[in-house]
Structure formats: C-alpha cells, structure tokens
N, CA, C and O atoms as a printed pandas DataFrame, in Angstrom:
     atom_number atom_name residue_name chain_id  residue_number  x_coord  y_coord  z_coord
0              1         N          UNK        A               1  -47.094   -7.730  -21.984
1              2        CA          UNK        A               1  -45.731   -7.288  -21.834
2              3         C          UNK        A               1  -44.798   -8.323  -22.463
3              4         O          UNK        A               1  -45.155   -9.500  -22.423
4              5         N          UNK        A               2  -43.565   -7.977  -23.076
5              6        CA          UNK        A               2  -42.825   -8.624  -23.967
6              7         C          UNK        A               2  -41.651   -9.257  -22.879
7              8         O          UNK        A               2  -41.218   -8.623  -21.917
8              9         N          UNK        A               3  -41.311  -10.403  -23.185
9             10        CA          UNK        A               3  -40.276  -10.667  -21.959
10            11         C          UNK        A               3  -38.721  -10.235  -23.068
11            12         O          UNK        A               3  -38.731  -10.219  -24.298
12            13         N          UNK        A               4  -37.887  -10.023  -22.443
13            14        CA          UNK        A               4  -36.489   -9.789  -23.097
14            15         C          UNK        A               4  -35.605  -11.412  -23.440
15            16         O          UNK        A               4  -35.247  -12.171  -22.540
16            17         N          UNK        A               5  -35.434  -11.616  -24.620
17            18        CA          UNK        A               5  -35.031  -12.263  -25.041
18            19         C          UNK        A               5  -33.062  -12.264  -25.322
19            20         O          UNK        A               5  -32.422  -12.005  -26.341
20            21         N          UNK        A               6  -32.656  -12.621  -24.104
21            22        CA          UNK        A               6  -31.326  -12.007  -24.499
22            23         C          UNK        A               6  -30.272  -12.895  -25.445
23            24         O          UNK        A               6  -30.117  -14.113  -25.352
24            25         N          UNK        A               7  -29.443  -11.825  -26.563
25            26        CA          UNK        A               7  -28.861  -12.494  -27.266
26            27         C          UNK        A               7  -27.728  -12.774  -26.562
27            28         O          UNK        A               7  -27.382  -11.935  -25.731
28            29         N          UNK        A               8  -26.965  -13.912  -26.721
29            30        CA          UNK        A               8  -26.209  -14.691  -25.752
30            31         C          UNK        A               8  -24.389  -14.104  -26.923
31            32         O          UNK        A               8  -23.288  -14.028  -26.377
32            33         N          UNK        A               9  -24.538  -13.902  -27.951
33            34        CA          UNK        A               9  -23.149  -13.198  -27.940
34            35         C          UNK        A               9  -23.411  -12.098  -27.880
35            36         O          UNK        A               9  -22.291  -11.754  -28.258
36            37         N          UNK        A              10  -24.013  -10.984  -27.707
37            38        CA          UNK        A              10  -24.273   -9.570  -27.271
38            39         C          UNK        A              10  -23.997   -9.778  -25.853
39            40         O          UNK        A              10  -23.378   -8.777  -25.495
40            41         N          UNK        A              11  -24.132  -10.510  -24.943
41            42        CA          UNK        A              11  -23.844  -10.761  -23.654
42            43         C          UNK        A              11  -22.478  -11.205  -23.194
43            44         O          UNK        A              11  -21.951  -10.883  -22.129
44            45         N          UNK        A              12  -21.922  -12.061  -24.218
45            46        CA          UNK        A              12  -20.485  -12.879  -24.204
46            47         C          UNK        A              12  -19.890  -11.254  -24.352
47            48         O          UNK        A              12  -19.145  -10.873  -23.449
48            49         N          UNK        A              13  -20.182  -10.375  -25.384
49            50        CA          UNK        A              13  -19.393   -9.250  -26.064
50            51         C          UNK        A              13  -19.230   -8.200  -25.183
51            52         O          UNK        A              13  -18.433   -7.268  -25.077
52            53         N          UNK        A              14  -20.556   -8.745  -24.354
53            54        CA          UNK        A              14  -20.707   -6.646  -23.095
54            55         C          UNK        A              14  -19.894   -7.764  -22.135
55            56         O          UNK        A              14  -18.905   -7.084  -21.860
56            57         N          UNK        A              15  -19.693   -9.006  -21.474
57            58        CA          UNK        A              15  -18.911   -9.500  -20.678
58            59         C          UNK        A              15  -17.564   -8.883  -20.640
59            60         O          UNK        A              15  -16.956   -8.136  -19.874
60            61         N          UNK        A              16  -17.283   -9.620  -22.017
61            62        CA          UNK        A              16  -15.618   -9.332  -22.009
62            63         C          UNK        A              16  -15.232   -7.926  -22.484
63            64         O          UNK        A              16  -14.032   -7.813  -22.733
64            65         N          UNK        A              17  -15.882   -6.972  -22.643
65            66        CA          UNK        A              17  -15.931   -5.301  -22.479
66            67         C          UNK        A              17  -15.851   -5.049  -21.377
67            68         O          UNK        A              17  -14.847   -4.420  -21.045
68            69         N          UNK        A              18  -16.991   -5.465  -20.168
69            70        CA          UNK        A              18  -16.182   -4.850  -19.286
70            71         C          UNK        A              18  -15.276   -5.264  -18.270
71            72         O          UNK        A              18  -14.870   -4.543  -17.359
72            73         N          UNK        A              19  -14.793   -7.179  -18.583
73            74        CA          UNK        A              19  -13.616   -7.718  -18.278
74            75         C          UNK        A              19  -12.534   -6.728  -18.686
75            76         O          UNK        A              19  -12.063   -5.854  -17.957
76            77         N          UNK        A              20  -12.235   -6.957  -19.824
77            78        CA          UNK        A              20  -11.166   -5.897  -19.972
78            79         C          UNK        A              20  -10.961   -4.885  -19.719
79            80         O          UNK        A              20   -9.804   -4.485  -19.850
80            81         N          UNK        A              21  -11.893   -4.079  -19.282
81            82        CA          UNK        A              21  -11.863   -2.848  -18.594
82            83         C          UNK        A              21  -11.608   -2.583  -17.612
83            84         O          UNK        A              21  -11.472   -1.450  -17.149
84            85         N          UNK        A              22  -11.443   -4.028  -16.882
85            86        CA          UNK        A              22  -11.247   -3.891  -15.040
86            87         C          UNK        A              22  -10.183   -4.683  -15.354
87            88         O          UNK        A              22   -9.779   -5.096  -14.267
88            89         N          UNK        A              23   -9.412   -5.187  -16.332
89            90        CA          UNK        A              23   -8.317   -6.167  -16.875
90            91         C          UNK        A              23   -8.260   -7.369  -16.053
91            92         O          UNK        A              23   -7.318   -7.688  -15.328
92            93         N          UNK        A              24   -9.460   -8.074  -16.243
93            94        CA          UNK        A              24   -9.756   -9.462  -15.779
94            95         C          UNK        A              24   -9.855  -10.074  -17.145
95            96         O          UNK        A              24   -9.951   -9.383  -18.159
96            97         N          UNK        A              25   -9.826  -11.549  -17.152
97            98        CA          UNK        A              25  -10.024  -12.783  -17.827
98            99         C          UNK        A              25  -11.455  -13.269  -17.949
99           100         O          UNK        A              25  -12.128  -13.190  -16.921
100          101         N          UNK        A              26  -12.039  -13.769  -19.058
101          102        CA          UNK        A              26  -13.422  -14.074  -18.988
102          103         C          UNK        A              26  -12.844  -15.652  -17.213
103          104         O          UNK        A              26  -13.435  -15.573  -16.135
104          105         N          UNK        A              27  -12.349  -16.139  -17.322
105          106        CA          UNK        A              27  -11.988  -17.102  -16.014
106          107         C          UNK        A              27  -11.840  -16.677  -15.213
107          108         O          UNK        A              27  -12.265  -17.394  -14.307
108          109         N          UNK        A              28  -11.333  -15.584  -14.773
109          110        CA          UNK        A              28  -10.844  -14.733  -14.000
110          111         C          UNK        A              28  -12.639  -13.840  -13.112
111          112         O          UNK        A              28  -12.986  -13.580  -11.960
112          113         N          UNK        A              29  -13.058  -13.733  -14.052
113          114        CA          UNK        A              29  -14.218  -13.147  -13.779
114          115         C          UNK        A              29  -15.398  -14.294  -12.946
115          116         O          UNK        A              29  -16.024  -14.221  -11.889
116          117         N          UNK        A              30  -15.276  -15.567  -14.290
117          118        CA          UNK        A              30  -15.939  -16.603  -13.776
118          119         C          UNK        A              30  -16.015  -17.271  -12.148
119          120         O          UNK        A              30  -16.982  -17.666  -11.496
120          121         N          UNK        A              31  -14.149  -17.186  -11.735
121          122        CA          UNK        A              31  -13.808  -17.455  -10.194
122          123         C          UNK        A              31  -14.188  -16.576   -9.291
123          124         O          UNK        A              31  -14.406  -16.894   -8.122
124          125         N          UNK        A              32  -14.297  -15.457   -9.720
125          126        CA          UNK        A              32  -14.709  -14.167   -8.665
126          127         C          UNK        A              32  -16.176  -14.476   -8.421
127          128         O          UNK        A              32  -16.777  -14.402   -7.349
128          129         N          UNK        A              33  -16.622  -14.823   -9.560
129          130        CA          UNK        A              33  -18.559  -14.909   -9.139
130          131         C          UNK        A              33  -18.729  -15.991   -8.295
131          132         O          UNK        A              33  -19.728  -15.992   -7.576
132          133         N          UNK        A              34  -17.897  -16.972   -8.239
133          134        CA          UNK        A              34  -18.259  -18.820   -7.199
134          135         C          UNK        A              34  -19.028  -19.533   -8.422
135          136         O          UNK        A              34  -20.017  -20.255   -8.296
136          137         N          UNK        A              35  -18.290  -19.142   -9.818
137          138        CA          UNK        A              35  -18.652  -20.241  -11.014
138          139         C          UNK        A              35  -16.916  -20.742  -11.326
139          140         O          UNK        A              35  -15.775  -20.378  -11.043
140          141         N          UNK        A              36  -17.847  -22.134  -12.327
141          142        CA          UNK        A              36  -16.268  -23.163  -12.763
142          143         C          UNK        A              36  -15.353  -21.743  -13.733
143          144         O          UNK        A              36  -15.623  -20.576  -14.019
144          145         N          UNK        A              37  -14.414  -22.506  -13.927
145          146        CA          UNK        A              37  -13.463  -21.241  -14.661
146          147         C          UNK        A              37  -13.948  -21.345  -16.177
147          148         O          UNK        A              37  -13.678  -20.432  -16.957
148          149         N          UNK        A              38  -14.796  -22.670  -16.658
149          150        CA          UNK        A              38  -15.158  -22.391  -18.359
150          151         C          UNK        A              38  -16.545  -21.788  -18.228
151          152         O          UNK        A              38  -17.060  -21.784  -19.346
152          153         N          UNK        A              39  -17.459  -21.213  -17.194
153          154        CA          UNK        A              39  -18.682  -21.013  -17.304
154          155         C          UNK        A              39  -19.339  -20.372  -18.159
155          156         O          UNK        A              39  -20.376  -20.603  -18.781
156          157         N          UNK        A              40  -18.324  -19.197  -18.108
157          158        CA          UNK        A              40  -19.209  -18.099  -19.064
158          159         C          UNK        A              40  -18.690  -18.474  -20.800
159          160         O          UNK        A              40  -19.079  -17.971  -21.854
160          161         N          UNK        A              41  -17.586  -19.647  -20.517
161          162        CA          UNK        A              41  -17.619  -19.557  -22.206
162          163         C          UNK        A              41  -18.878  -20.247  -22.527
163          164         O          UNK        A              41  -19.501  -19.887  -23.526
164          165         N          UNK        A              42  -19.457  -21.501  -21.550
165          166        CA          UNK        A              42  -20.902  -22.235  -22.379
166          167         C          UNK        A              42  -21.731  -21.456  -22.739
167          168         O          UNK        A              42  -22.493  -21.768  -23.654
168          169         N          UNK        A              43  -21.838  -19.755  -21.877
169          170        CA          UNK        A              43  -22.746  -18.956  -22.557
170          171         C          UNK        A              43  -23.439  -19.084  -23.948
171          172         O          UNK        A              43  -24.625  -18.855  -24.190
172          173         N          UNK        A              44  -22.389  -19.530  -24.890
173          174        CA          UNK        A              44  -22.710  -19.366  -26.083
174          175         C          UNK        A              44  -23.652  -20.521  -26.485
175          176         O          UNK        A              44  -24.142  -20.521  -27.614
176          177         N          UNK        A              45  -23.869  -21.309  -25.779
177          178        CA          UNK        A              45  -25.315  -22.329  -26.059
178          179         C          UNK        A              45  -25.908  -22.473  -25.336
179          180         O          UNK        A              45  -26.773  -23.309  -25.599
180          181         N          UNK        A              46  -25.987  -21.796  -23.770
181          182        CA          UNK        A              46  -26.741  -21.453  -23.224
182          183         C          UNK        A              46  -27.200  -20.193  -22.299
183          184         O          UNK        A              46  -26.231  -19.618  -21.805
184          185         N          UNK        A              47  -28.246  -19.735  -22.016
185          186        CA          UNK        A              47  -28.026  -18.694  -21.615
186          187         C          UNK        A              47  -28.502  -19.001  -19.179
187          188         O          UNK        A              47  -29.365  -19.669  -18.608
188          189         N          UNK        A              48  -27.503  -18.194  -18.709
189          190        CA          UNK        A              48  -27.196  -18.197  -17.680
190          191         C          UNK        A              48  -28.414  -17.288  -16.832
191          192         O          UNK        A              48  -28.935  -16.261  -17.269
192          193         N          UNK        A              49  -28.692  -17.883  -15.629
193          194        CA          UNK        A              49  -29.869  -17.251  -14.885
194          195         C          UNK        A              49  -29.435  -15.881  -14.279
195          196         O          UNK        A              49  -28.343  -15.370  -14.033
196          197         N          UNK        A              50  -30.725  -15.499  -14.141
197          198        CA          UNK        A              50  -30.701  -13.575  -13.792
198          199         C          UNK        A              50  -29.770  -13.591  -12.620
199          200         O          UNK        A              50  -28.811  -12.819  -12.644
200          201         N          UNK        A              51  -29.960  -14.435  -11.536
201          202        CA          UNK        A              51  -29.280  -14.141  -10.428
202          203         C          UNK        A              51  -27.693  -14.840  -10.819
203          204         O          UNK        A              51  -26.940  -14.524   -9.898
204          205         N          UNK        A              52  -27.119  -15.482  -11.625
205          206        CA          UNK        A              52  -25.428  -15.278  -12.285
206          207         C          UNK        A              52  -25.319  -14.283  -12.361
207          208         O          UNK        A              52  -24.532  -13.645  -11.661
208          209         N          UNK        A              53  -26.435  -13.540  -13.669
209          210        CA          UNK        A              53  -25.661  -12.544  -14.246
210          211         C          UNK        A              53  -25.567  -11.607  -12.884
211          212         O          UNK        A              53  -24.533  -10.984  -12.642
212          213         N          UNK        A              54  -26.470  -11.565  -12.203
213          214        CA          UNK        A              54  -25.933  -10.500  -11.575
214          215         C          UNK        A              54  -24.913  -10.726  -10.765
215          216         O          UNK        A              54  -24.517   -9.719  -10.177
216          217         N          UNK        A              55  -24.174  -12.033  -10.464
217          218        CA          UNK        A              55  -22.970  -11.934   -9.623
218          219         C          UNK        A              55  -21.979  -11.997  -10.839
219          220         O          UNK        A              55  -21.207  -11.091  -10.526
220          221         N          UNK        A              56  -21.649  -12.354  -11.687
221          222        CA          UNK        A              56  -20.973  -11.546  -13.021
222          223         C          UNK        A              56  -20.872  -10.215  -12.928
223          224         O          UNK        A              56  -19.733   -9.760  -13.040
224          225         N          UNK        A              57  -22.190   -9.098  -12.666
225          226        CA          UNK        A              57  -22.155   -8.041  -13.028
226          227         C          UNK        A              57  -21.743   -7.258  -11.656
227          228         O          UNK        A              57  -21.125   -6.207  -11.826
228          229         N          UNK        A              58  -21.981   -7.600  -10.504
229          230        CA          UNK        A              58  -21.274   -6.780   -9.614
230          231         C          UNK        A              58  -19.739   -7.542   -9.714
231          232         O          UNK        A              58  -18.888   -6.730   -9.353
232          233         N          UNK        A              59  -19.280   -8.535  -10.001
233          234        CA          UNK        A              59  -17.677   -8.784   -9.879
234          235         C          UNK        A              59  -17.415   -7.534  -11.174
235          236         O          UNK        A              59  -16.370   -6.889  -11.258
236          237         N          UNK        A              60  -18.272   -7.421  -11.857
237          238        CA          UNK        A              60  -17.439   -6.316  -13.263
238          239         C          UNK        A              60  -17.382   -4.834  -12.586
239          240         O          UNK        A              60  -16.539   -3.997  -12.910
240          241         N          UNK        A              61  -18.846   -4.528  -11.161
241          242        CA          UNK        A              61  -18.951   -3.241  -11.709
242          243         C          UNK        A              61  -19.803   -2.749  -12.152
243          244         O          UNK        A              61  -19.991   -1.554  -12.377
244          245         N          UNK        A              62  -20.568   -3.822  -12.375
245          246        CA          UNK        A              62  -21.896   -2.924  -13.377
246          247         C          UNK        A              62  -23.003   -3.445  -12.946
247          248         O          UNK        A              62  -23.168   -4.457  -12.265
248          249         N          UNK        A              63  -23.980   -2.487  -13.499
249          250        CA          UNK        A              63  -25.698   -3.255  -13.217
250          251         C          UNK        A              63  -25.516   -4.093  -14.184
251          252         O          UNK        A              63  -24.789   -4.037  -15.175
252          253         N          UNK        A              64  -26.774   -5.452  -13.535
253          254        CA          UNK        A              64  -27.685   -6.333  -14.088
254          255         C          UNK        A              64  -28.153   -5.821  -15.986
255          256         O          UNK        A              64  -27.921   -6.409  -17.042
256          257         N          UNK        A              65  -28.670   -4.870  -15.775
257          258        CA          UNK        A              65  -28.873   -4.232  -17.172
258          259         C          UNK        A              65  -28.052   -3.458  -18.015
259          260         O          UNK        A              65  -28.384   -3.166  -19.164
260          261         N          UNK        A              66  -26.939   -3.097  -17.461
261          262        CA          UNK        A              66  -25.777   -2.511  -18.519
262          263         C          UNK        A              66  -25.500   -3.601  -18.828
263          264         O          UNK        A              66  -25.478   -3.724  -20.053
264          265         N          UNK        A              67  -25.125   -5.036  -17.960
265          266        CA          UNK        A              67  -24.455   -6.099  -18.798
266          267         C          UNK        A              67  -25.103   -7.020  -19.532
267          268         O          UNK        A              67  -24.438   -7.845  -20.158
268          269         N          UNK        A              68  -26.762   -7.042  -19.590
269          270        CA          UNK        A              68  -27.396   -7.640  -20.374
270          271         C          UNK        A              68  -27.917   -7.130  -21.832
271          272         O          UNK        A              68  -28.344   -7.835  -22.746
272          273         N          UNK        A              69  -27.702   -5.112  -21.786
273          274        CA          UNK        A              69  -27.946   -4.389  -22.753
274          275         C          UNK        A              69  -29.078   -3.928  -22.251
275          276         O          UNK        A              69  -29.010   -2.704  -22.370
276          277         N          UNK        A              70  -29.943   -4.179  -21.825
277          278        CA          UNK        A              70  -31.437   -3.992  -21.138
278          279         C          UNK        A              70  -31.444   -2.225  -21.700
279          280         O          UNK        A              70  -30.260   -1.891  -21.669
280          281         N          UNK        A              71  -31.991   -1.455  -22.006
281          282        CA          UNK        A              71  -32.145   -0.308  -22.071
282          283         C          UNK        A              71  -31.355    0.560  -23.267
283          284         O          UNK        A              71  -31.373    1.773  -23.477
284          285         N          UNK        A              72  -30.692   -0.459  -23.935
285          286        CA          UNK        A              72  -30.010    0.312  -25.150
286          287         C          UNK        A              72  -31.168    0.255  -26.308
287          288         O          UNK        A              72  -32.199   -0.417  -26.338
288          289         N          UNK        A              73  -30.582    1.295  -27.352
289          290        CA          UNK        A              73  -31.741    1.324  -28.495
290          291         C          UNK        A              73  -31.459   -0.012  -29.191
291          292         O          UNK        A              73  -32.483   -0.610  -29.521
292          293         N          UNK        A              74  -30.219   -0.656  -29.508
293          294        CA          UNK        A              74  -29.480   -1.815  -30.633
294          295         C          UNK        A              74  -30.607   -3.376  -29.717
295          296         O          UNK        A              74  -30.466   -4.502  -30.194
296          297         N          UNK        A              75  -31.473   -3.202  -28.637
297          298        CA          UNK        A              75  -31.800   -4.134  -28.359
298          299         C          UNK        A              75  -33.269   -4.655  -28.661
299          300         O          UNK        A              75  -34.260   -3.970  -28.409
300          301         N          UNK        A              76  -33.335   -6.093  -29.296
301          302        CA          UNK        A              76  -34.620   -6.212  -29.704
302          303         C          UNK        A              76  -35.479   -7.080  -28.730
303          304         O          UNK        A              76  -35.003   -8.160  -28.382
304          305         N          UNK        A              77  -36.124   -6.881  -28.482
305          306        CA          UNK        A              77  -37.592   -7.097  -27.388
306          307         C          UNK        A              77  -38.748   -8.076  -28.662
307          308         O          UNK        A              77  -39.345   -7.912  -29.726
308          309         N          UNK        A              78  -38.487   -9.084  -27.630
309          310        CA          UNK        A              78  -39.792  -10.240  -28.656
310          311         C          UNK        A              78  -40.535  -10.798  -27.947
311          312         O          UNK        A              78  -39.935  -11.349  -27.024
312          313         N          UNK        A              79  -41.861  -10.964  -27.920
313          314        CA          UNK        A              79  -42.603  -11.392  -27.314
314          315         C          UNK        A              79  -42.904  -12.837  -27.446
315          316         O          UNK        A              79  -43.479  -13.288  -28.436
316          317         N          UNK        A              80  -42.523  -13.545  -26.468
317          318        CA          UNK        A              80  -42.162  -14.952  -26.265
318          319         C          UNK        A              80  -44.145  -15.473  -25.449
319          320         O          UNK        A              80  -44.943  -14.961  -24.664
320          321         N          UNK        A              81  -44.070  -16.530  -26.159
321          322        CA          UNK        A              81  -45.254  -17.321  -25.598
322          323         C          UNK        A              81  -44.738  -17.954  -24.460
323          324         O          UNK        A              81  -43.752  -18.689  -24.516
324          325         N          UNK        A              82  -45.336  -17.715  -23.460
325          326        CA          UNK        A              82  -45.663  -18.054  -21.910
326          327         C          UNK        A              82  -45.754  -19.456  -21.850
327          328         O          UNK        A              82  -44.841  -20.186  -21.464
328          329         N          UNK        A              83  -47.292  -19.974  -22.384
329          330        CA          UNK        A              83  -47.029  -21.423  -22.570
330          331         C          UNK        A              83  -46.015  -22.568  -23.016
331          332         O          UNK        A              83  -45.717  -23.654  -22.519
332          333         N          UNK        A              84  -45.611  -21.887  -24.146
333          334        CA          UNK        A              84  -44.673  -22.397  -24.661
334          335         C          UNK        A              84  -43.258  -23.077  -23.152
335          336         O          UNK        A              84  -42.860  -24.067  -22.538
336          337         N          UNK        A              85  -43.080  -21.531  -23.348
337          338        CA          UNK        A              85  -42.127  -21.437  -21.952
338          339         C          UNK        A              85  -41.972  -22.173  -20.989
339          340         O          UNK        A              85  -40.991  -22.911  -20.894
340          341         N          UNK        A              86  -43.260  -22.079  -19.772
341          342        CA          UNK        A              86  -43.287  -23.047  -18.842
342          343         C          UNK        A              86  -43.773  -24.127  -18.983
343          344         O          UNK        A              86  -44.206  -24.550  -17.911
344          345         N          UNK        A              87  -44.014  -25.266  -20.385
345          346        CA          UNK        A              87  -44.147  -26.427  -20.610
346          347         C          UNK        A              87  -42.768  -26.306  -20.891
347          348         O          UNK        A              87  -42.521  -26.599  -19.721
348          349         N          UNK        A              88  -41.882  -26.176  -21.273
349          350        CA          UNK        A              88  -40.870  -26.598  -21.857
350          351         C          UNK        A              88  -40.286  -27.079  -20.575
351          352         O          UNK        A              88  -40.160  -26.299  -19.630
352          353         N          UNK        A              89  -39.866  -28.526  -20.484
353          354        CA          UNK        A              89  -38.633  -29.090  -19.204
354          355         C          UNK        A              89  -37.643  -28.863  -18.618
355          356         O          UNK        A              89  -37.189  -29.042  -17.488
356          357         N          UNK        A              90  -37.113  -28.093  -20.285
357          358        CA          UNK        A              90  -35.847  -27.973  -19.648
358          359         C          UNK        A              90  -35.583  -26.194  -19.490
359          360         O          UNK        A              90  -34.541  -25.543  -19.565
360          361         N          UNK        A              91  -36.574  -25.899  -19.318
361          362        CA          UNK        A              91  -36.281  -24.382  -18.700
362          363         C          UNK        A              91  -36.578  -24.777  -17.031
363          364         O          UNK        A              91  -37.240  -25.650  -16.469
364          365         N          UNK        A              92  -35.578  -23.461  -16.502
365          366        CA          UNK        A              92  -35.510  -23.528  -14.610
366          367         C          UNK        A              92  -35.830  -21.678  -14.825
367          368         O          UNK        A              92  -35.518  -20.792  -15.619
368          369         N          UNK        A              93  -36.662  -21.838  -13.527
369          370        CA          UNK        A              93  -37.447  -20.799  -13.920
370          371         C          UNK        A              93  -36.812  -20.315  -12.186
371          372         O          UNK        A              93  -36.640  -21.159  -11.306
372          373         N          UNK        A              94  -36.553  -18.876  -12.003
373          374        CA          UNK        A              94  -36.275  -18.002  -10.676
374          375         C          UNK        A              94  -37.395  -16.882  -10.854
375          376         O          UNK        A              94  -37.977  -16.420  -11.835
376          377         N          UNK        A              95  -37.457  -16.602   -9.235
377          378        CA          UNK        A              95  -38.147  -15.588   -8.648
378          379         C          UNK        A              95  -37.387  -14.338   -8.184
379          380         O          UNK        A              95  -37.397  -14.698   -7.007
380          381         N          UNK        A              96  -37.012  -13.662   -8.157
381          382        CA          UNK        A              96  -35.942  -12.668   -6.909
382          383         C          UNK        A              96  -34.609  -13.839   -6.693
383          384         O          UNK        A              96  -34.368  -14.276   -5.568
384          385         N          UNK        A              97  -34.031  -14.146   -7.565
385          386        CA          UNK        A              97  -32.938  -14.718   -7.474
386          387         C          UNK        A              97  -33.387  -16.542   -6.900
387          388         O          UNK        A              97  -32.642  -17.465   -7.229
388          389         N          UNK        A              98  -34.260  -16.719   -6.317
389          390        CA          UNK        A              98  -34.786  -17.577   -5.659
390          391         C          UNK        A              98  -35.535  -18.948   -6.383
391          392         O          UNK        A              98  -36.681  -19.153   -5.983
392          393         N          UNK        A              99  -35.060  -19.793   -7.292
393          394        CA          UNK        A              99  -35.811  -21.005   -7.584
394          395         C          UNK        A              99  -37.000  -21.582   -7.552
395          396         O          UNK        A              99  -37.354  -22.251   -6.581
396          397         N          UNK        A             100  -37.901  -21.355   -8.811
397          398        CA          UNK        A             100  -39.192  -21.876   -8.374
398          399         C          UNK        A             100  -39.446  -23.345   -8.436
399          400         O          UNK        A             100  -38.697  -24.008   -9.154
400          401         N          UNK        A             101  -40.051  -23.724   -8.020
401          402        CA          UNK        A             101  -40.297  -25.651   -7.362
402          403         C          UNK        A             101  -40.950  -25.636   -8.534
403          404         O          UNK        A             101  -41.433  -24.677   -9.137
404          405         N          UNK        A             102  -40.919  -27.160   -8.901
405          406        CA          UNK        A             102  -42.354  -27.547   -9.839
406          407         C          UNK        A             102  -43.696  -27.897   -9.512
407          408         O          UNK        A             102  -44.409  -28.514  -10.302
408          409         N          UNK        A             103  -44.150  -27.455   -8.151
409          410        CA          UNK        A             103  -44.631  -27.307   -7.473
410          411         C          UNK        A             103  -45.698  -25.819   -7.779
411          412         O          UNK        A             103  -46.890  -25.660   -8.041
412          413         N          UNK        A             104  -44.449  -24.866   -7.562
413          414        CA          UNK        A             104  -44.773  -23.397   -7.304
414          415         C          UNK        A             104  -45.060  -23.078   -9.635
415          416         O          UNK        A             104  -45.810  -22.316  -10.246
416          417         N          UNK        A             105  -44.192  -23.948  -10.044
417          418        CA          UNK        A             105  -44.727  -23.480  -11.384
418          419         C          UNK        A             105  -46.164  -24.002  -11.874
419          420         O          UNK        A             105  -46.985  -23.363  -12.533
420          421         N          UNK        A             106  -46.294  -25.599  -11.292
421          422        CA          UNK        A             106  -48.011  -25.896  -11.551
422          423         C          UNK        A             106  -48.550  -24.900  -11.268
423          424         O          UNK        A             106  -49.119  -24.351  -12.211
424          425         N          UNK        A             107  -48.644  -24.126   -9.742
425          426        CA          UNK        A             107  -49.484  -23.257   -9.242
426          427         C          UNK        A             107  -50.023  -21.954  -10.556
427          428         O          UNK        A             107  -51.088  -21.731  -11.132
428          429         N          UNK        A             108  -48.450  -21.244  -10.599
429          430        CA          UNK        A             108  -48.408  -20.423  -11.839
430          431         C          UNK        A             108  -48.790  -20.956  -13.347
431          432         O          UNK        A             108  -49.038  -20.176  -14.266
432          433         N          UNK        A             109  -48.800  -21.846  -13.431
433          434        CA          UNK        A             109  -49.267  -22.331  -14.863
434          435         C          UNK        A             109  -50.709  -22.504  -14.777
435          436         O          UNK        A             109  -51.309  -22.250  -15.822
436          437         N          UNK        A             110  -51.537  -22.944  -13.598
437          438        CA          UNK        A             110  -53.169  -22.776  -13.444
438          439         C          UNK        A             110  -53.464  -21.727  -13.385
439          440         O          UNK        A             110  -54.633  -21.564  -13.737
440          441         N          UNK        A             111  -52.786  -20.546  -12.993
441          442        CA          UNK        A             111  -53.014  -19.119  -12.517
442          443         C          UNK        A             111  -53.615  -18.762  -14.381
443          444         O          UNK        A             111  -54.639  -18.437  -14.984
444          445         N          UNK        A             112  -52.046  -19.127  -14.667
445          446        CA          UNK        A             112  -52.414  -18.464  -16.281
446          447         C          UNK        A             112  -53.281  -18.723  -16.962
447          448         O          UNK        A             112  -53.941  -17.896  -17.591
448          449         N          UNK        A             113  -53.491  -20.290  -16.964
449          450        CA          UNK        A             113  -54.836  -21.216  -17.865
450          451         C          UNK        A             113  -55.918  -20.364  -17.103
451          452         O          UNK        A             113  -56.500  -19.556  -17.826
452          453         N          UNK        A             114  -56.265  -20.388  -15.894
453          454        CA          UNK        A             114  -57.524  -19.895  -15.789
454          455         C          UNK        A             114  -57.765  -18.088  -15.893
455          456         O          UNK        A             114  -58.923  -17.671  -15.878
456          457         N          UNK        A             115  -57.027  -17.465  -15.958
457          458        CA          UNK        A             115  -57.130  -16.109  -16.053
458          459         C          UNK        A             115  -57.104  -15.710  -17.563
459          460         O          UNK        A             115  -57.525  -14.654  -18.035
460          461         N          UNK        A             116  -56.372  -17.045  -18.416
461          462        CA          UNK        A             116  -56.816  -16.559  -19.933
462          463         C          UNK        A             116  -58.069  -17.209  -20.365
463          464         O          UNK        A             116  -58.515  -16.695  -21.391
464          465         N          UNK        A             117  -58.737  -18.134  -19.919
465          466        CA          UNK        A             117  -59.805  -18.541  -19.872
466          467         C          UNK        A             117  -61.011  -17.628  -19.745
467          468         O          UNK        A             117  -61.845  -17.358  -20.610
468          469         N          UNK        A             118  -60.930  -17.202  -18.475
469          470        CA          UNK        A             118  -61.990  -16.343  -18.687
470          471         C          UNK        A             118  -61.790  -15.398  -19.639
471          472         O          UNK        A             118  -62.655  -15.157  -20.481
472          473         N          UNK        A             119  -60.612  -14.764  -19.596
473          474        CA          UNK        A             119  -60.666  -13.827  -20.987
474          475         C          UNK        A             119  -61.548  -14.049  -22.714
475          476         O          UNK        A             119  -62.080  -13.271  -23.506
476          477         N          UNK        A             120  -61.363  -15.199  -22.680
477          478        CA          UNK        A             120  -62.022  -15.498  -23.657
478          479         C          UNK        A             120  -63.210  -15.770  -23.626
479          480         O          UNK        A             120  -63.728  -15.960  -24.726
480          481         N          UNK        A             121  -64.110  -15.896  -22.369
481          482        CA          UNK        A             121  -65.460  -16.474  -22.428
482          483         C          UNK        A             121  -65.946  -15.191  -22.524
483          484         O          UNK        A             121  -67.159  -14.995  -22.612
C-alpha cells in the first residue's frame, strides 16, 4: 500500500479556500485550532501532523480529507520506503492522533525487519 505523500502548497491552497469561505485569516484559523498565529504559514517547509490537520479542518468545517485533497483525481499517491522513513530522526511518527515513543517505533521497526525477512527466505 502506497502512503500519501502530501503536497504542502496544495494544502496551504485548500487551507486558505476554505478560510475564506468561512472569512477567516490563515491566523485567524491558526488561533482557533490552539496553534501560534504563524503556524500554518511554516507549512510551506514543513508538513504538519494528521491530528493538526484535523483540528485545522474541523475549525474550517471540513473533513481531514477534503482538506488534505485525499480522494480527488489531481492527487498523486507515491510509494514511500518505510525504512527509509522510520530511520529518519527527524520524522515524529502518530497513531490515532496519539504519539508514538521511540520505544513503541523500535518495536514497529523489528515487526517490519522480521516480517520482510521471512518474505524473502
């Protein structure tokens, strides 16, 4: 399965679409969620965890996936290496909105080594 790779001004762009539609301020929006008032501009060099967007997306109004694009045809789906992923440091990885320990990601990172392991033997 391909994880969704979201583009971070396609996200800045469906933001302030449906800011303006409820005639809020990208800041304006930011204070309503319990983020700083420049948050959603860093969007643009980084991208913000599932459980933001979704307090972004109910202050707009909308699902989680109207405001990420999730389900439109204009969206491209890439299949991202796993490993890659959870070696990388500076990714923070959530469960159900919920923070995984580095603890709980060793666990998941042996899960994977050994279940692709056998695959290959």
């Amino acid at each position: 399965m391909a994880f969704m790779k979201l583009d971070n001004g396609e996200l800045l762009k469906n933001i302030r679409r449906f800011a303006k539609k409820n005639g809020l301020t990208l800041a304006e929006v930011a204070t309503l969620a319990g983020l700083s008032v420049s948050a959603i501009y860093s969007w643009k060099q980084h991208t913000p965890s599932k459980g933001t967007l979704k307090e972004v997306a109910q202050v707009l109004g909308t699902s989680y996936a109207k405001l990420v694009g999730k389900g439109s045809r204009n969206d491209q789906v890439t299949a991202v290496d796993l490993k890659k992923v959870i070696e990388n440091q500076k990714n923070e990885f959530e469960y159900n909105g919920q923070p995984v320990s580095p603890a709980q990601l060793k666990i998941i990172r042996n899960v994977l080594k050994t279940m692709f392991e056998r695959r290959q033997s």
